[in-house]
VOGU-3710 file (C-alpha; in Angstrom, 3 decimals, decimal comma):
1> xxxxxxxxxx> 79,136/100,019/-3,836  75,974/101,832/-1,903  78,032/103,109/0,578  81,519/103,557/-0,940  82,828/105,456/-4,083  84,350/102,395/-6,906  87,920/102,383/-5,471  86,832/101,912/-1,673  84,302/99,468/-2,918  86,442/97,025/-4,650
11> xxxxxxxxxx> 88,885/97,283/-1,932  85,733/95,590/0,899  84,784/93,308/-1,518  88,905/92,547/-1,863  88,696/91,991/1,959  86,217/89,486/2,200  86,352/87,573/-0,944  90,046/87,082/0,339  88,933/86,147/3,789  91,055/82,748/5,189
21> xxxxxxxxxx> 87,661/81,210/5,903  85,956/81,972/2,607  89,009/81,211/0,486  89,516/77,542/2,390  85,193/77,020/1,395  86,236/77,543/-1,969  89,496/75,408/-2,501  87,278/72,663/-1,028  84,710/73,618/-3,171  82,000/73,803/-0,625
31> xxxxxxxxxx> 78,404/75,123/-1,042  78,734/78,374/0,991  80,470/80,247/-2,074  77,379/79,643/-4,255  75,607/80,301/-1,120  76,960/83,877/-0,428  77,078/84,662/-4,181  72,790/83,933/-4,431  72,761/85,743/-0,913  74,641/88,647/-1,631
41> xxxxxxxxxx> 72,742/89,134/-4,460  69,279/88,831/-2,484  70,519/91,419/-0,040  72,298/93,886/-2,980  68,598/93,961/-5,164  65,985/93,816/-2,138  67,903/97,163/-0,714  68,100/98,378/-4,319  64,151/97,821/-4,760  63,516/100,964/-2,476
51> xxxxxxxxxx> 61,335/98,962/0,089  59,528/96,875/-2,908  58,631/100,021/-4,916  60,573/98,869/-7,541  59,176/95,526/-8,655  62,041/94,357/-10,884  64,657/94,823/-8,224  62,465/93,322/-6,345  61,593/90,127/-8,201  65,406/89,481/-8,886
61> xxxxxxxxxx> 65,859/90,077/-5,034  63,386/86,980/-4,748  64,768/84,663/-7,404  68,340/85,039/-5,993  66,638/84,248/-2,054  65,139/81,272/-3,699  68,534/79,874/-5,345  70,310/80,429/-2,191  67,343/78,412/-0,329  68,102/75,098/-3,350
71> xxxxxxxxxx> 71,598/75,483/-2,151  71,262/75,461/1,782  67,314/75,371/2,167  67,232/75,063/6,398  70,267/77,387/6,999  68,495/80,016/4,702  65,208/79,586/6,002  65,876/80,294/9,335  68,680/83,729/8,666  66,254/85,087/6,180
81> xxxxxxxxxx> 63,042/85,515/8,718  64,584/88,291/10,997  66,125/90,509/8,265  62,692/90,352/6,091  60,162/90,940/9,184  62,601/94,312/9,580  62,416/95,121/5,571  58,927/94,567/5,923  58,537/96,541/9,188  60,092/99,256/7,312
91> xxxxxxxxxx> 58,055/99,147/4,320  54,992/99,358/6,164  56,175/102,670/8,058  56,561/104,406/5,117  53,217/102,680/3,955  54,404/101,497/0,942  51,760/98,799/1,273  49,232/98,056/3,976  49,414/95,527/7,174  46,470/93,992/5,419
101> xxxxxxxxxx> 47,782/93,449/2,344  51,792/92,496/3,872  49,626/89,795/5,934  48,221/88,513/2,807  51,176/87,695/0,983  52,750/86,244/4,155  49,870/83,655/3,956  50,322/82,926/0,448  53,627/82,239/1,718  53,504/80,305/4,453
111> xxxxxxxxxx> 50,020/78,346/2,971  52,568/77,196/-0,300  55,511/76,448/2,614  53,403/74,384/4,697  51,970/72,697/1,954  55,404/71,981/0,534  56,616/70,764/4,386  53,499/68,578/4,506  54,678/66,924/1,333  57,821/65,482/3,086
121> xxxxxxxxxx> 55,400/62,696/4,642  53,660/61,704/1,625  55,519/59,033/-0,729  54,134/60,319/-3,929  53,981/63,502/-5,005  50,690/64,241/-7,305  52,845/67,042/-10,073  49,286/68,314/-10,991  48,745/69,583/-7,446  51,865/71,283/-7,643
131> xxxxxxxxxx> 51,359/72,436/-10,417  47,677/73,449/-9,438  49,444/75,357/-6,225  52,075/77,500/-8,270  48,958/78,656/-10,700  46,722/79,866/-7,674  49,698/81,759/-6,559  50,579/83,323/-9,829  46,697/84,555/-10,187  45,861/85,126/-6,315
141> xxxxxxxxxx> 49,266/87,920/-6,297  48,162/89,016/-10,463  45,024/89,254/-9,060  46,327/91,578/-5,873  48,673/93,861/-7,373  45,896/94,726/-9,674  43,255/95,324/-6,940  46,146/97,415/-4,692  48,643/98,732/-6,987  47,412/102,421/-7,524
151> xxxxxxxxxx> 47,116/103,022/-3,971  50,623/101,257/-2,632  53,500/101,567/-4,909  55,220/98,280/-2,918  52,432/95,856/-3,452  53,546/95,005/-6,532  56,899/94,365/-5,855  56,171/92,488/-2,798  54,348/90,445/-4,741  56,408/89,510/-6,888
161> xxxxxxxxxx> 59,427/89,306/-5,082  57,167/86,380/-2,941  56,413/84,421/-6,267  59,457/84,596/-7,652  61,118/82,924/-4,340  58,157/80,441/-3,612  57,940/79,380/-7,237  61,317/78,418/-7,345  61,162/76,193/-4,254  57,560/75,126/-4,531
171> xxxxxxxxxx> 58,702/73,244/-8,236  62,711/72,058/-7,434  61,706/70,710/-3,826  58,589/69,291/-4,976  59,458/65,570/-5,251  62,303/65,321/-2,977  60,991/66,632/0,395  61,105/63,908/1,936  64,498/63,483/1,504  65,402/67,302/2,322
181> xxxxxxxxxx> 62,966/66,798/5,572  65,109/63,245/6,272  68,842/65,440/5,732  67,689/68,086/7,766  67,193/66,238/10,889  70,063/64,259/10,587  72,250/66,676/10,020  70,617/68,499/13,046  69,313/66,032/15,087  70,140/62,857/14,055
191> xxxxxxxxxx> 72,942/60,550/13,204  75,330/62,878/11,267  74,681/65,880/14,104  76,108/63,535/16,729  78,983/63,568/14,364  80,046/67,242/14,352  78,166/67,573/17,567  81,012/65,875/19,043  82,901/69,238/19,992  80,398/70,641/22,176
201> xxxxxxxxxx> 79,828/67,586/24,106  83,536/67,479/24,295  84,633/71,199/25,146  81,127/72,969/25,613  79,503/75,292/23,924  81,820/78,901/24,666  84,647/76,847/23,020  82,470/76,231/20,000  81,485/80,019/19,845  85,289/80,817/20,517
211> xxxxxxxxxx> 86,198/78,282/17,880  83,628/80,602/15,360  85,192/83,739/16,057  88,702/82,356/15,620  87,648/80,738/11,906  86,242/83,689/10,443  87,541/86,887/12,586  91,232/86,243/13,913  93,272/88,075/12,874  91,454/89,753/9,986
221> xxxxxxxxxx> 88,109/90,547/11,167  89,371/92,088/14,813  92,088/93,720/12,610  89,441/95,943/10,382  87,312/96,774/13,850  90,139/98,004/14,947  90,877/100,143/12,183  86,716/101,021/12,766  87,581/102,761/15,879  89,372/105,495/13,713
231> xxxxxxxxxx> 85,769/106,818/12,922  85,196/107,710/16,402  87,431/110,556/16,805  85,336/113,706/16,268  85,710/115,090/12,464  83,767/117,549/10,604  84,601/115,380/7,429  82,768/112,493/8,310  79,907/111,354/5,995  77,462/110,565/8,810
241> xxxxxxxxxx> 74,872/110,377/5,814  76,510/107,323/4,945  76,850/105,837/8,038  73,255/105,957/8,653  72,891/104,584/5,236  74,141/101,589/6,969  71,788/101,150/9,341  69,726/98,821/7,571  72,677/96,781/6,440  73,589/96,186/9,936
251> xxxxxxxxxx> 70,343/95,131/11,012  70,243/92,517/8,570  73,793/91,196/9,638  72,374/90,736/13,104  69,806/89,204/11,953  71,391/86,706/9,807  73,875/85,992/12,792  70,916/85,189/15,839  68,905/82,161/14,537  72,255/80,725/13,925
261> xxxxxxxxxx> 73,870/81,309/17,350  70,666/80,457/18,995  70,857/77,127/16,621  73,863/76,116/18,226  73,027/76,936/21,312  69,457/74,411/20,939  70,185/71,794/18,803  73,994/71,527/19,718  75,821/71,798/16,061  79,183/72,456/16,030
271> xxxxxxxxxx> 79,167/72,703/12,486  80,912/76,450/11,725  79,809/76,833/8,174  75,909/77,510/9,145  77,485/80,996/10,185  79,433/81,522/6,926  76,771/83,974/5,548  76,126/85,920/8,699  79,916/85,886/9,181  80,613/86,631/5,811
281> xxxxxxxxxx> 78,088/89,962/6,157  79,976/91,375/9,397  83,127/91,573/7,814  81,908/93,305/4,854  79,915/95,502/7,290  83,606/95,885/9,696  85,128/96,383/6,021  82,706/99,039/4,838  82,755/101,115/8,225  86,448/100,788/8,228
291> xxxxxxxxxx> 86,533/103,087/4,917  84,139/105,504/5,390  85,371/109,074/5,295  86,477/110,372/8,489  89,876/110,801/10,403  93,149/108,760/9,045  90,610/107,781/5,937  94,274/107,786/3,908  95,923/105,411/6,483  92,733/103,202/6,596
301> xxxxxxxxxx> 92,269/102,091/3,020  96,386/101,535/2,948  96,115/99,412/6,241  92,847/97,398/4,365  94,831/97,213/1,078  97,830/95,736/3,195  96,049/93,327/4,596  94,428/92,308/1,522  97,630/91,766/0,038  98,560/89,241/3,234
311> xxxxxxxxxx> 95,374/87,280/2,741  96,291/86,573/-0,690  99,727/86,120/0,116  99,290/83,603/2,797  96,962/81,886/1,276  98,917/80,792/-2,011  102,543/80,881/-0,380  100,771/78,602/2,609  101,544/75,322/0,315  105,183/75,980/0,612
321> xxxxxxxxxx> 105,856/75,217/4,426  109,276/77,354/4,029  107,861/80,414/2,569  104,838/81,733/5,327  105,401/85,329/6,317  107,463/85,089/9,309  106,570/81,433/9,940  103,919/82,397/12,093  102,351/79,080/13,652  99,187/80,110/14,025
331> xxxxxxxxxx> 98,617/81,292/10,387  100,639/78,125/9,342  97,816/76,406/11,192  94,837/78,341/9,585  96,214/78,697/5,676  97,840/74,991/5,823  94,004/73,490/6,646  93,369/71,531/3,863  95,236/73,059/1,552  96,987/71,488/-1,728
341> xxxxxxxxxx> 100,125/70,261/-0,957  102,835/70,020/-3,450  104,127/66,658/-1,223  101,018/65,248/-2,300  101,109/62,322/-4,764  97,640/62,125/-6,476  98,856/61,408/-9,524  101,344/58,600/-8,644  98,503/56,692/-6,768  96,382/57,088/-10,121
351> xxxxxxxxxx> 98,959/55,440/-11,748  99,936/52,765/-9,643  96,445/51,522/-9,319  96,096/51,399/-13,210  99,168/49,477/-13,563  98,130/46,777/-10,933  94,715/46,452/-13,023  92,404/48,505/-11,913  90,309/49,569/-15,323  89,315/52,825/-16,423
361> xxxxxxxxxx> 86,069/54,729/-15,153  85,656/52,243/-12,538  84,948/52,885/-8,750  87,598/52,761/-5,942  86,823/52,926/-1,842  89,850/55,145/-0,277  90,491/55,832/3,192  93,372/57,192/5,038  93,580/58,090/9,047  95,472/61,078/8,040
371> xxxxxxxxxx> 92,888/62,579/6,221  92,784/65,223/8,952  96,296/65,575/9,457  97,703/67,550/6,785  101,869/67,161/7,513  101,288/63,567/7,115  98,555/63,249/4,734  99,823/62,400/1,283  96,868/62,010/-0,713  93,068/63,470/-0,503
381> xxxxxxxxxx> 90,019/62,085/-1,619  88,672/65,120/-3,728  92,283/65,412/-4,888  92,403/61,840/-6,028  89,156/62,526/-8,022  91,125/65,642/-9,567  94,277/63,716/-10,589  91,473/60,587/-11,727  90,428/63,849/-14,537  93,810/64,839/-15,214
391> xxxxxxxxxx> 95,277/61,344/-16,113  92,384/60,436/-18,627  91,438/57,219/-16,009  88,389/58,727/-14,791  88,187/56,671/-11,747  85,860/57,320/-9,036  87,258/57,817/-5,537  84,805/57,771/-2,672  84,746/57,463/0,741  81,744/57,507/3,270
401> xxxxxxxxxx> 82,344/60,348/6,080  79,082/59,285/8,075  79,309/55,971/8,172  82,204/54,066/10,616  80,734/51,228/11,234  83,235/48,339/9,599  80,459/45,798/8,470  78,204/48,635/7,426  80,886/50,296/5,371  81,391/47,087/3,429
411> xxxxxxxxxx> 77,836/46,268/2,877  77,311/50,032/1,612  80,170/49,437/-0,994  78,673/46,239/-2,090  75,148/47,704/-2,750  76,248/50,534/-4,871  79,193/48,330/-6,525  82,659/49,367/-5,663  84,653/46,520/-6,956  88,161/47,981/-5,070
421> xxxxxxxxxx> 89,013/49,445/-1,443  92,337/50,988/-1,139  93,307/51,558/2,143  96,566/53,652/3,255  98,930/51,861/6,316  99,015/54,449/8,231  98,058/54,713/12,026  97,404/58,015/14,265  98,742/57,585/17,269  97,310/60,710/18,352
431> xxxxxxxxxx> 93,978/59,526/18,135  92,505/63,394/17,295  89,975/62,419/15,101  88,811/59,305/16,249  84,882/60,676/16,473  85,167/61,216/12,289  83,569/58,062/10,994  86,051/57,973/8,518  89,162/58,005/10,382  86,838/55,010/12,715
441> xxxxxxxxxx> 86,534/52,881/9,555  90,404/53,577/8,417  91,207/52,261/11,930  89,001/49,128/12,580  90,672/47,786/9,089  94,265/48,326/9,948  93,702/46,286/13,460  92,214/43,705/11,087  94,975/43,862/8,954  97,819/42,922/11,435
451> xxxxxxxxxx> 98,820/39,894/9,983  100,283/41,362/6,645  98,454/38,824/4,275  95,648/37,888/6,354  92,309/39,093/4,295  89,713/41,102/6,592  85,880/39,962/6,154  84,262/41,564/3,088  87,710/41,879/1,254  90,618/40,327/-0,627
461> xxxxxxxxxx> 94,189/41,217/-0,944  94,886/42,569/-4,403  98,284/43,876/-4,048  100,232/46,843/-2,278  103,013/49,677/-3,315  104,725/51,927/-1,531  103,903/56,016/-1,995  106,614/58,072/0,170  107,754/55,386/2,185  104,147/54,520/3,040
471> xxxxxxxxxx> 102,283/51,029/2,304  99,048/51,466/0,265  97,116/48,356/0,185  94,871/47,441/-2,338  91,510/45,165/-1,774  88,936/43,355/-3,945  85,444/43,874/-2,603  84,074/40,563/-2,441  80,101/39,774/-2,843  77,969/38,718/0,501
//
């Protein structure tokens, strides 16, 4: 809405919020929606602050940057440096505040960070020195913005837009860093990054980046920058005011993209959702340029509302294989990911496993091999916990995606007390996703399961029932 009148506006927003890649986070419901709502947010009220001058803006800019660290702390760390070094560059050219004091702040900052890191290796945390650290930064920046406020109009909001963000962290992260510090390397370094690792060591790392351009910009996102290349066709009626508005938006959106390409690049993750935010920022950039005013500005917001419309479209006619547009396979391939399918019986297996005994509010193991294969998947985990809700059982489905290991997948259900393990008879052939520690489990217990009533360590034969034509076997967990 800062660079486009209400109608134009809602029509961006329209664009991305109906964007195949962020549409498919949310049906999953996956972090990055709560992610790009705290990060919009950040972005929307630091730009609003006027360079810190005004300090409200400017402390809501830092409370949203510090929910949208709680939900993806690492990811936001590392997008957030190179777009605030620029806001801050540009604050200090205007000399809203001094070097002196900007360098101040930064080492309240990175003193309460460090502090907060070194915690991660410490197994206690003493509350009363957190508590101790928050206080000396509440005074030190009071303290500050009354010493500097007459003199720079920013100080104050700089201020408090670094409280606001370090407070949050400094007091949720405070007794689990050493947890946070253990996920982050795994999921980076460690055991679960040689899980979605697995494409680059497989098909490089161009066919990763490829792979990231396809997700969140074919056909959408190279549609709009087409439509883009409208504006360069020489007009008189072109708001270049506007466009150089944007300036500073798009130097954030590069900035939120780099660390993130240069992440995969280093530590080898193949994982496409650390990009959602940057990603999710160049198509409402591509969106907002598309509708600036300017040649064909008529034939540009129709060609954006069309394409709107399709997004939707797709996306809730893409459960009924019959009815995609044109039967296009490779949207068939992009909408179907993951998506509810009205083939699927969630329900029924609710049922059948409380009529062969299973009680109410109790815990069940469930793995299939064709979790990852939609046309032959006929039940989903999260799905299964849905239709658990739905039924009044209450069950709880889980399944361990990290771990593939048969003996250690048994052992894990035994510690946290799973009494049951269902396991669907189904085997892919294809072999696609035989790195996904799930699908490895799935697979190691139907070889052990050859001989139809022959129990596999760990487990005894309940009973089975038949769901579309395929066997689902149920299994008591037994103690060590």
């Amino acid at each position: 809405r800062r660079y486009l009148d209400s109608f134009r506006a809602s029509l961006a927003a329209a664009f991305v919020g109906s964007s195949p890649a962020i549409m498919l986070s949310g049906r999953v419901f996956f972090s990055e929606i709560a992610w790009l709502a705290f990060f919009a947010g950040f972005v929307f009220h630091l730009l609003e602050s006027e360079d810190f001058r005004k300090p409200l803006q400017a402390t809501v800019a830092g409370i949203f940057l510090g929910l949208a660290a709680l939900v993806r702390p690492a990811e936001t760390t590392a997008i957030v440096i190179v777009p605030l070094i620029g806001m801050i560059a540009i604050a200090l050219s205007k000399k809203v505040f001094s070097f002196y004091n900007a360098a101040l702040v930064t080492g309240f900052v990175i003193l309460s960070t460090s502090l907060l890191a070194a915690s991660a290796f410490k197994e206690e945390i003493d509350f009363r020195l957190v508590l101790a650290l928050g206080a000396v930064i509440i005074i030190s920046q009071l303290l500050l913005i009354k010493a500097s406020k007459e003199k720079e109009p920013g100080v104050t909001g700089f201020n408090f837009f670094a409280v606001s963000f370090m407070e949050i962290n400094l007091f949720w992260w405070a007794d689990s860093m050493p947890r946070l510090y253990s996920w982050i390397y795994s999921t980076s370094f460690g055991a679960i990054a040689r899980i979605t690792d697995v494409s680059i060591g497989r098909d490089g790392i161009f066919s990763v980046l490829k792979h990231i351009f396809s997700t969140y910009l074919i056909p959408n996102g190279v549609l709009v920058a087409g439509i883009c290349l409208a504006l360069l066709k020489p007009d008189q009626r072109r708001d270049s005011v506007s466009i150089k508005r944007l300036n500073t938006l798009t130097m954030i959106t590069i900035g939120l993209l780099l660390p993130m390409f240069l992440l995969f690049i280093f530590t080898g993750t193949s994982d496409v959702r650390r990009v959602f935010i940057g990603m999710g920022f160049l198509l409402l950039l591509l969106a907002i340029l598309s509708l600036q005013n300017g040649p064909l500005k008529k034939a540009r917001e129709i060609a954006i509302a069309f394409m709107v419309a399709m997004q939707l479209a797709v996306f809730f006619l893409s459960s009924y294989a019959d009815l995609l547009p044109l039967k296009n396979p490779a949207l068939k391939h992009t909408f179907s990911l993951l998506m509810p399918q009205k083939s699927d019986q969630n329900e029924a297996v609710i049922s059948r496993l409380l009529d062969l005994g299973v009680p109410k509010n109790s815990s069940v193991a469930v793995y299939t091999t064709a979790l990852f294969n939609a046309p032959e998947r006929i039940y989903e985990q999260d799905a299964l916990n849905l239709a658990a809700l739905t039924t009044g059982s209450n069950l709880r489905i889980i399944y361990f995606w990290d771990i593939g290991d048969y003996d250690a997948v048994i052992n894990r259900l035994r510690e946290i007390d799973v009494p049951f393990l269902l396991i669907d008879v189904y085997k892919d052939y294809e072999n696609k996703n035989s790195y996904q520690p799930s699908v490895q489990f799935s697979t190691a217990l139907l070889d052990k399961m050859k001989e139809p009533y022959l129990n596999p360590p760990g487990l005894q034969r309940v009973a089975a029932f038949t769901i579309k034509g395929r066997e689902q076997v149920l299994f008591k967990v037994l103690p060590d």
